[in-house]
C-alpha positions in Angstrom: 64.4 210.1 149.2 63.3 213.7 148.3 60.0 213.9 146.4 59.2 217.6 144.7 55.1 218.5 145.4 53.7 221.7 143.7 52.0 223.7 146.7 48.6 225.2 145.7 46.6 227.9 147.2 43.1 226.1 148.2 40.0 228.5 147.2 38.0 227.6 150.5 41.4 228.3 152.7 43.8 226.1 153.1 46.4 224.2 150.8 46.6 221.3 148.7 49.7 219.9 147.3 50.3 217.1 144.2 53.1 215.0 143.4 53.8 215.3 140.0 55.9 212.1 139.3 53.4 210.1 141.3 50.4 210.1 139.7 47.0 210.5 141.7 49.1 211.7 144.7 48.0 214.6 146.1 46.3 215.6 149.4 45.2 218.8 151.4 45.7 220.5 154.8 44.8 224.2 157.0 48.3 225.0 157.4 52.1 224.2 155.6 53.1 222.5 158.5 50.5 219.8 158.2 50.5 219.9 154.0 54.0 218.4 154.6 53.0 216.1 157.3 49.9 214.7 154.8 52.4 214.6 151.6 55.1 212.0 153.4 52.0 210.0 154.5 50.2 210.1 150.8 54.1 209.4 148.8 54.4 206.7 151.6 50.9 205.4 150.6 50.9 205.9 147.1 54.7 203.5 146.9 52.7 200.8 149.5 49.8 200.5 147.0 52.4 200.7 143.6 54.5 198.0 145.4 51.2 195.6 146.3 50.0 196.3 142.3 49.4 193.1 140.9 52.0 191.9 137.3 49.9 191.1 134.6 52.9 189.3 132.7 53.8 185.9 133.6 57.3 186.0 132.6 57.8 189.5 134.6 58.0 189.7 138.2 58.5 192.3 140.9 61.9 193.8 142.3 61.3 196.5 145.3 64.3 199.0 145.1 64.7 201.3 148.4 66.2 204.4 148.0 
């Protein structure tokens, strides 16, 4: 799966990246090397907590999809 992030200058030094299509994911870091490191842990995060997300519907119910 490839995920797009939008890459942000940090005004202290640094980065910090968000996930657009995944809303509230977003993370920083010193360097690129370890933004990208930090993003594929916050997306893997972000679908672990979306997937655990309790249905308020009773007649609905969950289907995990891997892509």
């Amino acid at each position: 799966m490839t995920v797009k992030a939008i890459v942000h200058p940090a005004e202290e030094g640094g980065y910090w990246a968000e996930v657009p299509s995944l809303p509230g994911c977003f993370t920083q870091a010193e360097t690129l090397e370890e933004l990208q490191s930090r993003l594929a842990e916050a997306i893997e995060g972000w679908f672990q907590a979306d997937a655990e997300q309790e249905i308020d519907d009773a007649n609905a119910q969950p289907m995990l999809v891997t892509v």
